[in-house]
LODREN-48919 format. One record per residue (C-alpha): residue in one letter; x, y, z. Coordinates in steps of 0.001 Angstrom, whole numbers, always signed. Example, Ala and Ser with C-alpha at 12.3 -4.5 7.8 and 13.67 -1.06 7.14 Angstrom:
2
<r residuo="a" x="+12300" y="-4500" z="+7800"/>
<r residuo="s" x="+13670" y="-1060" z="+7140"/>
***
This chain:
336
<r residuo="x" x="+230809" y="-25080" z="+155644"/>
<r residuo="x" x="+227426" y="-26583" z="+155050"/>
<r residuo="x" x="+226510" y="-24172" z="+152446"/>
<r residuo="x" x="+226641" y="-20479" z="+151435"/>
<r residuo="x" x="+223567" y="-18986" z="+153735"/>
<r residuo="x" x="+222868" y="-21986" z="+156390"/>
<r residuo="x" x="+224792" y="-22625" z="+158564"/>
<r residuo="x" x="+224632" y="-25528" z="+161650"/>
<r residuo="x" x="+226081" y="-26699" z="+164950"/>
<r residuo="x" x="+228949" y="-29035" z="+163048"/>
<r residuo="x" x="+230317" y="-25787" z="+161456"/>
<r residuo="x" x="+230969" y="-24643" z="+165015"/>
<r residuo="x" x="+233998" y="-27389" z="+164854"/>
<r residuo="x" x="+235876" y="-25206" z="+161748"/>
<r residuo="x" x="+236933" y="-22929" z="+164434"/>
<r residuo="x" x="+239771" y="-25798" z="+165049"/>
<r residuo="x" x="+241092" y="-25305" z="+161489"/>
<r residuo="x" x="+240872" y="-21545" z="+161239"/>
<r residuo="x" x="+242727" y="-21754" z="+164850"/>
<r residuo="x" x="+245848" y="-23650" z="+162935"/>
<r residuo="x" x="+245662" y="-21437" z="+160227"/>
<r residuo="x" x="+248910" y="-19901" z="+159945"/>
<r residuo="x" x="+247690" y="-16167" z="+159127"/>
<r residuo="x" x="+245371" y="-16133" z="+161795"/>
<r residuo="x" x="+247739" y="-18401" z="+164134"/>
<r residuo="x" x="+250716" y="-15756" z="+163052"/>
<r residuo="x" x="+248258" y="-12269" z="+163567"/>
<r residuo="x" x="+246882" y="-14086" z="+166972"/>
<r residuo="x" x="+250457" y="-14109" z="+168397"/>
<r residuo="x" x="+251592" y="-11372" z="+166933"/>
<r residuo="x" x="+248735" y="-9377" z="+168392"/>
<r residuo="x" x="+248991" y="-10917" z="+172014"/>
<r residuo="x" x="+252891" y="-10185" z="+171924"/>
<r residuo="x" x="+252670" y="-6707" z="+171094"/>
<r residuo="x" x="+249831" y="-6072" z="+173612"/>
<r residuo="x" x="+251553" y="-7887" z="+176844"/>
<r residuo="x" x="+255157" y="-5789" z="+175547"/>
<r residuo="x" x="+253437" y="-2703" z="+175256"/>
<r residuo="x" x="+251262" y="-2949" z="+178341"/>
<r residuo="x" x="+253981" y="-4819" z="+180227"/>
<r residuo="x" x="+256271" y="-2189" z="+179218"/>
<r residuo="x" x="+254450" y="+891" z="+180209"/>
<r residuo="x" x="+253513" y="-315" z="+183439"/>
<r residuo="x" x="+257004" y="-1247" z="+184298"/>
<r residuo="x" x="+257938" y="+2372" z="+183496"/>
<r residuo="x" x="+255342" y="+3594" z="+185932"/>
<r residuo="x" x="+256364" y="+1099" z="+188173"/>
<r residuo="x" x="+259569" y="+2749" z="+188843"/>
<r residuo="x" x="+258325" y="+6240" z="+188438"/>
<r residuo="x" x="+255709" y="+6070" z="+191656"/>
<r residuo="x" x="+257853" y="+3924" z="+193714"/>
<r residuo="x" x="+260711" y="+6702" z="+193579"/>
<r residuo="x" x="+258000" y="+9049" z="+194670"/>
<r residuo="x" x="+255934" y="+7498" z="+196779"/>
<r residuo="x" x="+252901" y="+7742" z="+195170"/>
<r residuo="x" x="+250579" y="+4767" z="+195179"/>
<r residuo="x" x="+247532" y="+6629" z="+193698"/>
<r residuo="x" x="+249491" y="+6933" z="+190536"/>
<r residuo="x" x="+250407" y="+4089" z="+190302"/>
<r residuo="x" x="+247161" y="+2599" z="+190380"/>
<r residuo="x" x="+245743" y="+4945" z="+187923"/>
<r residuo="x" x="+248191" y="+4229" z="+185665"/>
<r residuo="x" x="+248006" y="+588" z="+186588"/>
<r residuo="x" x="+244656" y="+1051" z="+185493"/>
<r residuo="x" x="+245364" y="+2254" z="+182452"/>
<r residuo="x" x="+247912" y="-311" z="+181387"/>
<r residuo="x" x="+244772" y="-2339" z="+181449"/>
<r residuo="x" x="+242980" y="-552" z="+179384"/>
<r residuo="x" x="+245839" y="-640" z="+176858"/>
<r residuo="x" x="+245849" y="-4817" z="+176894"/>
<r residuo="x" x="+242269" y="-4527" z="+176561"/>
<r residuo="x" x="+242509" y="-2323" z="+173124"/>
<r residuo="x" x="+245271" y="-4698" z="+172222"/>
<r residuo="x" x="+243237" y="-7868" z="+172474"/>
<r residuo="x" x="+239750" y="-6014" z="+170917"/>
<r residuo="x" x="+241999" y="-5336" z="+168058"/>
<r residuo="x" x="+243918" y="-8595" z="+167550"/>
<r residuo="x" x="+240189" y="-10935" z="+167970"/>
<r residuo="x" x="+238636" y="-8298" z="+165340"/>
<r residuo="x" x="+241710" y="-9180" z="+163246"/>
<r residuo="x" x="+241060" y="-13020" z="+163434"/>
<r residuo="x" x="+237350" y="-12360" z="+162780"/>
<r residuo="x" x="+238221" y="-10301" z="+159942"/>
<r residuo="x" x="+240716" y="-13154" z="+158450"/>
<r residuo="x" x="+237753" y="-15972" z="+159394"/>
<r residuo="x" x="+234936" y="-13913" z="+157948"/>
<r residuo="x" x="+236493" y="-13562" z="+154510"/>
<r residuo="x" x="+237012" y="-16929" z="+154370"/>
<r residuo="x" x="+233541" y="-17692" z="+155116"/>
<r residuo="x" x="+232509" y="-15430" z="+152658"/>
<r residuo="x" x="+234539" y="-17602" z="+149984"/>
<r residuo="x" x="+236830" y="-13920" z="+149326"/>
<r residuo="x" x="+240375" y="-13563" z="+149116"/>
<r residuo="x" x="+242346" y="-14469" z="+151790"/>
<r residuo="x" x="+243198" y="-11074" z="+153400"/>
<r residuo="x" x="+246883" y="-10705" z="+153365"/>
<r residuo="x" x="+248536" y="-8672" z="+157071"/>
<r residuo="x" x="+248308" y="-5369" z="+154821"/>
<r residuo="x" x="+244672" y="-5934" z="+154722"/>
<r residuo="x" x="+244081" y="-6743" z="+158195"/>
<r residuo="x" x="+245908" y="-3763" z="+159308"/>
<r residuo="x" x="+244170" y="-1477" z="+156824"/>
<r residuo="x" x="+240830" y="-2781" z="+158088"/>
<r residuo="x" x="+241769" y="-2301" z="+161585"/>
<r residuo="x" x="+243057" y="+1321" z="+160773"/>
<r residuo="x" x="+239976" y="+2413" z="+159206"/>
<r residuo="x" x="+237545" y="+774" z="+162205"/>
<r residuo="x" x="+239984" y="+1333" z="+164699"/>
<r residuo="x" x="+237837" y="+3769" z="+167121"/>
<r residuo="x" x="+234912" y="+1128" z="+166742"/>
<r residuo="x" x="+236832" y="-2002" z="+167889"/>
<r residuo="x" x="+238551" y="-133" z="+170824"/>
<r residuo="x" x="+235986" y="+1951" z="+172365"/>
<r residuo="x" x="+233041" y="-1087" z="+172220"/>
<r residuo="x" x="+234176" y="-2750" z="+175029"/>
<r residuo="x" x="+235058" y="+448" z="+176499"/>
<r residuo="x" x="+231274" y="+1514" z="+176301"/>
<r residuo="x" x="+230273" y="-1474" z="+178177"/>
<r residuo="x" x="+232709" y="-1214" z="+180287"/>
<r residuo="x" x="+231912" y="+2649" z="+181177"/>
<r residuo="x" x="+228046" y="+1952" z="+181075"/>
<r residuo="x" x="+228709" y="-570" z="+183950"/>
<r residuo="x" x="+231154" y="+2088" z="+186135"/>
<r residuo="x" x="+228245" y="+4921" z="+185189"/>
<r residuo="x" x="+225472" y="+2689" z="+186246"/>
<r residuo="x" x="+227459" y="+1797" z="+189844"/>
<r residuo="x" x="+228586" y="+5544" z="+190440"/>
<r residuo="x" x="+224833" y="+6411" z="+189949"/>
<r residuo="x" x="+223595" y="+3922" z="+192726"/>
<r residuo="x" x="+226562" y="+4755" z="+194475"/>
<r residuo="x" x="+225279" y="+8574" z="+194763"/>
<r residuo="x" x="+221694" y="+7435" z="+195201"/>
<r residuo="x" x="+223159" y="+5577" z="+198664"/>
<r residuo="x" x="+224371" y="+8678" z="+199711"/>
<r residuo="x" x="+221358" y="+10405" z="+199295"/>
<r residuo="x" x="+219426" y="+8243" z="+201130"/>
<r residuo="x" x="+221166" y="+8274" z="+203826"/>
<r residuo="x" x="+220187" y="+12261" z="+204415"/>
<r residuo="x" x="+218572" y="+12316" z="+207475"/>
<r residuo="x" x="+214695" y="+13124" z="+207328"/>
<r residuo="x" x="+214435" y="+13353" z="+203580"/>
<r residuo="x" x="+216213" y="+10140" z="+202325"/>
<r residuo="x" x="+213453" y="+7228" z="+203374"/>
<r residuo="x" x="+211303" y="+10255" z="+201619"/>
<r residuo="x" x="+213461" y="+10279" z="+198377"/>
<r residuo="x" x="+214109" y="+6599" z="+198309"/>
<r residuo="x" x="+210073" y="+6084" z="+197999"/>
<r residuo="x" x="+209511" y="+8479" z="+195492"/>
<r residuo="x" x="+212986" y="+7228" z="+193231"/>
<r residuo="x" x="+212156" y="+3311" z="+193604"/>
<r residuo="x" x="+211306" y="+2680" z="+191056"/>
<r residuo="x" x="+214015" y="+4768" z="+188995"/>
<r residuo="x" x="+216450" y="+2281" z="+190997"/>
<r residuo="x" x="+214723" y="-494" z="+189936"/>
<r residuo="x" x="+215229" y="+469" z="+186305"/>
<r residuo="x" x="+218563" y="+948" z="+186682"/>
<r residuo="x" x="+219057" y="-2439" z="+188583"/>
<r residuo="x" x="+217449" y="-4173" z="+185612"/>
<r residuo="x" x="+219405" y="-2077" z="+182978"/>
<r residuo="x" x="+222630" y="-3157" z="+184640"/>
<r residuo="x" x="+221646" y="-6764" z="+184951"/>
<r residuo="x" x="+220704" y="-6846" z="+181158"/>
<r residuo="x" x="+224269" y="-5250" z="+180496"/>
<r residuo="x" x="+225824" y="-8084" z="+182367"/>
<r residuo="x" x="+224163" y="-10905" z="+180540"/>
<r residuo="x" x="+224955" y="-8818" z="+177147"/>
<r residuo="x" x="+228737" y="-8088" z="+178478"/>
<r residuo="x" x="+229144" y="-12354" z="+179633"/>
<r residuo="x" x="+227107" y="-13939" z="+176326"/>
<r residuo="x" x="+227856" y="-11347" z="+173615"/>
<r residuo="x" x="+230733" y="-9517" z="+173903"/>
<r residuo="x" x="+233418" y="-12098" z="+172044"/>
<r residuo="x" x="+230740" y="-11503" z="+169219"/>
<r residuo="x" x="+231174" y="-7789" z="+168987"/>
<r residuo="x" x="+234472" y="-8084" z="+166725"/>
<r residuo="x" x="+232169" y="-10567" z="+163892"/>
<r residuo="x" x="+229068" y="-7773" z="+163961"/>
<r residuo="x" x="+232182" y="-5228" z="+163334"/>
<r residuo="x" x="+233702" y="-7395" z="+160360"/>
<r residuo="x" x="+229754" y="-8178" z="+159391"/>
<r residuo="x" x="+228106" y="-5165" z="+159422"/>
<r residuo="x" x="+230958" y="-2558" z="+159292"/>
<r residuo="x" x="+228917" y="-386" z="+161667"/>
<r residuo="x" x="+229953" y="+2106" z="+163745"/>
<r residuo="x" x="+230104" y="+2260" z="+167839"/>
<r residuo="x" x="+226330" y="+2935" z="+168455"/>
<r residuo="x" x="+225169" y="+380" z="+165869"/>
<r residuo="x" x="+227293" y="-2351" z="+167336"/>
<r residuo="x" x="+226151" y="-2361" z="+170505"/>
<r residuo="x" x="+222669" y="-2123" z="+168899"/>
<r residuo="x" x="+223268" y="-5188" z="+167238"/>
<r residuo="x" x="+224826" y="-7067" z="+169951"/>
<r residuo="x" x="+221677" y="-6097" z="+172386"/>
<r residuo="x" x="+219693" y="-7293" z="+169597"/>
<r residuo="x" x="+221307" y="-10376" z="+169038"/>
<r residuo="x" x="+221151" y="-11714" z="+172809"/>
<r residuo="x" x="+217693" y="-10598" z="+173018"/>
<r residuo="x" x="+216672" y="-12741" z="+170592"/>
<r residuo="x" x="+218625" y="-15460" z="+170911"/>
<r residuo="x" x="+220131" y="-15336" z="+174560"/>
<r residuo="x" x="+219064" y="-19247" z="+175157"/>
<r residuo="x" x="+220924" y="-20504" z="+172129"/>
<r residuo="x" x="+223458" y="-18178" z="+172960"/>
<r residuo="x" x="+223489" y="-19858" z="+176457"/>
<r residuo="x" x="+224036" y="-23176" z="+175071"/>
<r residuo="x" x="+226807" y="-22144" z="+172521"/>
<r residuo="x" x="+228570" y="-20302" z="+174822"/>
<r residuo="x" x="+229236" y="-24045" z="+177492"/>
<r residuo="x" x="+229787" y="-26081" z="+174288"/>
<r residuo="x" x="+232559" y="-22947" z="+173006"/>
<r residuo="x" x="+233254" y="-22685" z="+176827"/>
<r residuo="x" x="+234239" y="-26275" z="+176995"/>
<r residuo="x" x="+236501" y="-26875" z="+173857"/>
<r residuo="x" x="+237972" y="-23569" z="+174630"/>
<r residuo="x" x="+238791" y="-25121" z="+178508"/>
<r residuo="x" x="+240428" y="-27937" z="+176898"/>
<r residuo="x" x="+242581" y="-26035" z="+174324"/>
<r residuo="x" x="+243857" y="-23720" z="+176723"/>
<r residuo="x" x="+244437" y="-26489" z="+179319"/>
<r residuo="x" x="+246838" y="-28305" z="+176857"/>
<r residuo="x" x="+248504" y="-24480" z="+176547"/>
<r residuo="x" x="+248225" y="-23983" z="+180075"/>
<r residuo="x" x="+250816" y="-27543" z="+180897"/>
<r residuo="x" x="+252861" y="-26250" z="+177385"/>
<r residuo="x" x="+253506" y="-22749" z="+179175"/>
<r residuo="x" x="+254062" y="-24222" z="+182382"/>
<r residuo="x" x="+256744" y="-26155" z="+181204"/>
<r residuo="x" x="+258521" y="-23241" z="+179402"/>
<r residuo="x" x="+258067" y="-21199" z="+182426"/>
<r residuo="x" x="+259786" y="-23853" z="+184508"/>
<r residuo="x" x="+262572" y="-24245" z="+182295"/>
<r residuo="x" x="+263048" y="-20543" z="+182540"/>
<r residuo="x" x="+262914" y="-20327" z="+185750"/>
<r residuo="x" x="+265456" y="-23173" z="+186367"/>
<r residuo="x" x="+267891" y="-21251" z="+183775"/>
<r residuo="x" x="+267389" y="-18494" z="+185476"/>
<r residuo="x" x="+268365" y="-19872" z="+189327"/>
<r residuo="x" x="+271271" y="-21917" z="+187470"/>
<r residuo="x" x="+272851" y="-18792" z="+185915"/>
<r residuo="x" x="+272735" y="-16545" z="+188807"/>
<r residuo="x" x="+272313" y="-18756" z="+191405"/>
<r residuo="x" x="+269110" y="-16707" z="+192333"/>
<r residuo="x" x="+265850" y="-16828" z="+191246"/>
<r residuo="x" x="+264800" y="-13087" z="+189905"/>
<r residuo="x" x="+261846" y="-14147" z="+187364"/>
<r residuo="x" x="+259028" y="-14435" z="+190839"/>
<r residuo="x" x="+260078" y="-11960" z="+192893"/>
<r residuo="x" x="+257846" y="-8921" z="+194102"/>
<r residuo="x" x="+260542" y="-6344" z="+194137"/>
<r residuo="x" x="+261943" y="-6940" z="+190571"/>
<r residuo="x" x="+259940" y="-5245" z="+187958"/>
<r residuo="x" x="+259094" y="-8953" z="+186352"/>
<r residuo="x" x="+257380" y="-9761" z="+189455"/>
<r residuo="x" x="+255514" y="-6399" z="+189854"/>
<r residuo="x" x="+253910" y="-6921" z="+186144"/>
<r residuo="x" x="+253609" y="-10854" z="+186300"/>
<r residuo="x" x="+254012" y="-12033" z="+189754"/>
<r residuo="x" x="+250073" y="-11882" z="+190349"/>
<r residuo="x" x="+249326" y="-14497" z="+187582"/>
<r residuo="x" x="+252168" y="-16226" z="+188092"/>
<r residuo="x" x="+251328" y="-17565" z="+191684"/>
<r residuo="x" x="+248664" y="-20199" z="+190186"/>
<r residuo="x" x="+251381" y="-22228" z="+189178"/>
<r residuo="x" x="+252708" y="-22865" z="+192501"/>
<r residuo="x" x="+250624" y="-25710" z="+193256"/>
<r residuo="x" x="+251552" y="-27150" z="+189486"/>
<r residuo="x" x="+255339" y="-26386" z="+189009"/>
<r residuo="x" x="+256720" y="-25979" z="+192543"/>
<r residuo="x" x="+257176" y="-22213" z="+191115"/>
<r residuo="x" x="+257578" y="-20093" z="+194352"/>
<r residuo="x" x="+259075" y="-16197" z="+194863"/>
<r residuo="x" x="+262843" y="-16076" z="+194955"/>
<r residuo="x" x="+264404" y="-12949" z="+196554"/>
<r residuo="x" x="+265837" y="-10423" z="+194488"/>
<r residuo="x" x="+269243" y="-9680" z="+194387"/>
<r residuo="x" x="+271017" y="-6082" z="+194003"/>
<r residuo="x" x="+267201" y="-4443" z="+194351"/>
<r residuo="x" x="+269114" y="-808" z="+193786"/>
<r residuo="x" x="+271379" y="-1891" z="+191042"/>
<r residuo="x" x="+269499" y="-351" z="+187901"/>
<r residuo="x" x="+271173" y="-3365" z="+185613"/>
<r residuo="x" x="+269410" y="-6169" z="+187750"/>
<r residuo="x" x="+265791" y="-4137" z="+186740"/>
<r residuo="x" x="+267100" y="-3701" z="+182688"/>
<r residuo="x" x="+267979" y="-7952" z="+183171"/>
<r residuo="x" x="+264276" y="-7846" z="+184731"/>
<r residuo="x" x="+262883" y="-5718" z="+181235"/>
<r residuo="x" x="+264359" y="-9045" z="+179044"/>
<r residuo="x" x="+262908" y="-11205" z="+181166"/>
<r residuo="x" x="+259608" y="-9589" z="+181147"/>
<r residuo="x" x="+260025" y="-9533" z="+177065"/>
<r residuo="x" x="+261152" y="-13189" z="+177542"/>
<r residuo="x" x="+257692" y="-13965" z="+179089"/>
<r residuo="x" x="+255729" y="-12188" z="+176890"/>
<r residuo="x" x="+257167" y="-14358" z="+173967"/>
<r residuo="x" x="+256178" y="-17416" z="+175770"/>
<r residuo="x" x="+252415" y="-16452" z="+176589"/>
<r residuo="x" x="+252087" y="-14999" z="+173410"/>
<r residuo="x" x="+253391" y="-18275" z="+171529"/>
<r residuo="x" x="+251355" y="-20987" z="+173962"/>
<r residuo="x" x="+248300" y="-19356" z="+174139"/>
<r residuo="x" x="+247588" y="-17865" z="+171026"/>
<r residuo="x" x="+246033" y="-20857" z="+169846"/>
<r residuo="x" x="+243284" y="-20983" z="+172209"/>
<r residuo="x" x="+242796" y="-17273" z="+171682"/>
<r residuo="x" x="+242621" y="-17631" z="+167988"/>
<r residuo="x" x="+240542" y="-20571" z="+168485"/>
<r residuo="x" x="+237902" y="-18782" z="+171020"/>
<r residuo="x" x="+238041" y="-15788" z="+168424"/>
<r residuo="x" x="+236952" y="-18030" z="+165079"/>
<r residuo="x" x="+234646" y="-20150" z="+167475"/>
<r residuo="x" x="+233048" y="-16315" z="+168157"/>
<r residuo="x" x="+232387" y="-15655" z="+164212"/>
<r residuo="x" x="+230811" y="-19251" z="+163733"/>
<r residuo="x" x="+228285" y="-18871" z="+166396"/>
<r residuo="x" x="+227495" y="-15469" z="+165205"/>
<r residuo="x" x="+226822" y="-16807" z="+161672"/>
<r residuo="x" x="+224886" y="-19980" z="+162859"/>
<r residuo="x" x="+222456" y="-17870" z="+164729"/>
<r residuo="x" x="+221969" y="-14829" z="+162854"/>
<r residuo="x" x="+223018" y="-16079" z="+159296"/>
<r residuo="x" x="+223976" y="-13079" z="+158434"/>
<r residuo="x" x="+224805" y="-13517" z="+154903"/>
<r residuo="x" x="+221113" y="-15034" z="+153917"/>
<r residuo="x" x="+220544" y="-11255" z="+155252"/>
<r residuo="x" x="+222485" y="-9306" z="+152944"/>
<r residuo="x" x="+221675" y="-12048" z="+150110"/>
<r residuo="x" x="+217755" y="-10682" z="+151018"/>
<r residuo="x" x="+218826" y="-7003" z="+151084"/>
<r residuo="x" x="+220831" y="-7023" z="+147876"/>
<r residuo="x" x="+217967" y="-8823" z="+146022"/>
<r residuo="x" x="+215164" y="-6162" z="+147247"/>
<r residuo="x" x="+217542" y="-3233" z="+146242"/>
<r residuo="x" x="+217458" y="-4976" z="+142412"/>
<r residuo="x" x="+213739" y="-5322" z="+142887"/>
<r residuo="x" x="+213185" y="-1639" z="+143358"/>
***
């Protein structure tokens, strides 16, 4: 670290140390694991539930949802890393897992419903345009509303644009304002507006040089994972004499099978055909290997999670230098 309150572009290059640290390394995979199990899990179930019945609505919504849960998981495990990061920074003790978890417990509604906000301020700001459309297409009166409303349209076009650019540059900064500032929902987003307003070109520029190591990092985890899916997959074919782990109609393939078709170029990975589709013990064998494959992301790609997370907290402190803040706050409060 260059010093207590300054910080530079050099101390961007810490994030590959705090990456190999082994409490944020452990709580990085730890957290990914848990969130592709428990999101893997539940949309298995659902899986199974709506394609008894028929029902593909449901099982989109709750496809949907399943989503939603990953996304919690992940808000949760980067604020955890910026949490661990952060107190080092701030030269404190290193924050044992109790810690962590007690930290995420008390801001929990805060680091799960931030990107949900942005998330539903997007949806609310299509649905609106979406109604406006219809509107306008009333016969007679529409061309007549759509003159008088332009320039509410407009408003809203630019207010979703400048959600966008907030959403793509500052959102993997939300968890270090959290961890900074201990601030509620409202006042996050506050801050994070206010930080890419002010400094959306350095942001720019931090976010291709963080953009670039993180492409490298998780290209090395990309070829480790590959490997270790291969492997599996070649157990797999050599024990049964099938290959179950690609399929569409086992419940691995309904959770996984999407991602899993970028390899196929790579690793000569292609869909087998399930075997026994009715027999409920070939979909329990397709639960492990779901597990199975959640160990393996979880363990190759934490790294350039963690890493992305801790590069995250040193931007945030290089450009707002947040601690010369508090240093300036603390030192008027003694004044008065």
């Amino acid at each position: 670290m260059s010093n207590t309150t300054q910080y530079s572009f050099k101390d961007l290059f810490l994030a590959f140390g705090y990456a190999a640290n082994r409490d944020t390394l452990l709580w990085g995979a730890g957290g990914l694991l848990v969130s592709f199990l428990i999101t893997g899990i539940w949309t298995a179930i659902f899986s199974f539930l709506f394609d008894a019945i028929g029902w593909g609505a449901g099982l989109l919504i709750f496809n949907v949802i399943g989503l939603l849960i990953l996304l919690a998981g992940i808000s949760l495990t980067i604020t955890g890393v910026a949490f661990i990061v952060r107190s080092d920074i701030c030269g404190a003790d290193n924050p044992n897992y109790i810690d962590v978890l007690n930290f995420i417990k008390k801001h929990v509604i805060t680091i799960v419903l931030v990107p949900y906000a942005f998330i539903g301020i997007l949806l609310a700001s299509g649905l609106l345009h979406a109604v406006f459309d219809v509107i306008f297409k009333i016969p007679g009166i529409g061309s007549i509303l759509f003159g008088i409303l332009y320039g509410v349209l407009f408003a809203i076009g630019l207010f979703m644009v400048f959600t966008v650019i907030v959403f793509e540059l500052g959102m993997f900064l939300y968890p270090t304002i959290i961890v900074t500032h201990l601030t509620g929902i409202v006042e996050t987003i506050k801050k994070l507006f206010e930080t890419v307003k002010e400094k959306w070109l350095q942001l720019i520029g931090y976010l291709i040089v963080v953009g670039f190591l993180s492409f490298i990092v998780f290209f090395v985890a990309y070829f480790i994972f590959g490997a270790a899916f291969s492997i599996t997959t070649a157990l797999s074919t050599a024990i049964t004499g099938k290959n179950a782990i690609l399929t569409t109609t086992s419940i691995v393939g309904k959770v996984i099978y999407p991602f899993m078709q970028s390899f196929s170029g790579i690793f000569g990975a292609y869909p087998g055909y399930f075997y026994g589709e009715a027999s409920w013990f070939y979909g329990i064998g397709g639960i492990f290997q779901m597990i199975w494959m959640a160990i393996i992301l979880s363990i190759t790609f934490s790294y350039p999670f963690v890493f992305s997370s801790s590069a995250g907290v040193m931007v945030y402190h290089i450009l707002m230098n947040p601690d010369s803040e508090n240093k300036k706050d603390a030192s008027a409060e003694s004044e008065e």
